[in-house]
N, C-alpha and C positions, 0 to 999 in steps of 0.2 A: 952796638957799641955803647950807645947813652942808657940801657937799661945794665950793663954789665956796671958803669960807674955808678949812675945811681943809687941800682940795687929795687929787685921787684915792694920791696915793702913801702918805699916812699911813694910811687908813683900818685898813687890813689892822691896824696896831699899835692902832688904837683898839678893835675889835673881835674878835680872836686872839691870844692866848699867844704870843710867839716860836713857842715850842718848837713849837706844834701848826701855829702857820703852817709851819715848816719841816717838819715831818712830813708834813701836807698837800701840800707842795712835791714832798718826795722821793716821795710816792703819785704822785702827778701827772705827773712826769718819768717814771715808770716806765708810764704806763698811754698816755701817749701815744707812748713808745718803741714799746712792744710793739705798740699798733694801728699804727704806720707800719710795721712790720715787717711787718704781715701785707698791708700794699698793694701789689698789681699796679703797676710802672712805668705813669705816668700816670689811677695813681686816684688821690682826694682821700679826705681825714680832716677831720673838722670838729672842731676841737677846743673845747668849750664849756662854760664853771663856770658856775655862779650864786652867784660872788663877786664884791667889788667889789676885792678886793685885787691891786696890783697883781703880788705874787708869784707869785699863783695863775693870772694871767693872762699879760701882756705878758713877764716876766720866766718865765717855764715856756718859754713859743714862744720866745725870745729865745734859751736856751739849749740849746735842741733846735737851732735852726737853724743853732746853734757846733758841736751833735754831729753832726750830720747835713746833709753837702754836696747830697744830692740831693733835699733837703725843699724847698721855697720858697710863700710865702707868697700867694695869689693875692684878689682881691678877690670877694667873696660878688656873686654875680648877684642884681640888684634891689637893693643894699643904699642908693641913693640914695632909695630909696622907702622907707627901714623910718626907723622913729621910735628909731635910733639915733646916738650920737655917734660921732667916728672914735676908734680905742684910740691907747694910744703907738706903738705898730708900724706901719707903712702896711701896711692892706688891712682892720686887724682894727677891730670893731666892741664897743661899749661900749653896755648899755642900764640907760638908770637910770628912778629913779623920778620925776623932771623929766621925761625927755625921752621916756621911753615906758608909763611906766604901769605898768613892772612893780616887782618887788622889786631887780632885778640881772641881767644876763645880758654874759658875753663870749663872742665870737666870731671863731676864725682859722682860713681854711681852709686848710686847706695840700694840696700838689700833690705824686707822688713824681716826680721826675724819672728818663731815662731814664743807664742806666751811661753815661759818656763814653769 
């Protein structure tokens, strides 16, 4: 009920410092940099906080997929079946404590695409 009034975008400020949300951010850009870097053309990275914030989540993928032409964003197999919500991005997946039971979970799988 308190995230329906809220609304998922404020959380992160309710719960995190600026500053450490942002520091968390720039960890985060760098840690999912580095693991696409190490993917083979047409392997996948799962990229997954157990935050609810959307900095740490939608907005990290969001910005990678500004840096990087050959990432794309592809929908998690079975995820029609999992006890979660859709995220702000199409494909990704948001798990709360309504709708599956746990503490928090996101999930974007992302794809490397082949050089063009």
């Amino acid at each position: 009920a308190k995230f329906s009034r809220w609304g998922w975008g404020s959380i992160g400020d309710r719960l995190l410092p600026e500053e450490r949300l942002a520091s968390l951010q720039t960890l985060q850009r760098g840690l999912l940099r580095n693991g696409f870097r190490h993917l083979k053309e047409g392997g996948t990275l799962v990229y997954s906080t157990c935050s609810f914030a959307q900095a740490q989540n939608e907005d990290v993928v969001a910005w990678f997929l500004k840096q990087e032409s050959r990432a794309r964003v592809e929908a998690v197999p079975g995820a029609e079946q999992l006890p979660a919500a859709p995220g702000f991005l199409q494909h990704t997946l948001r798990f709360d404590p309504a709708t599956s039971q746990t503490s928090g979970l996101f999930i974007a799988r992302l794809t490397k695409l082949a050089i063009p």
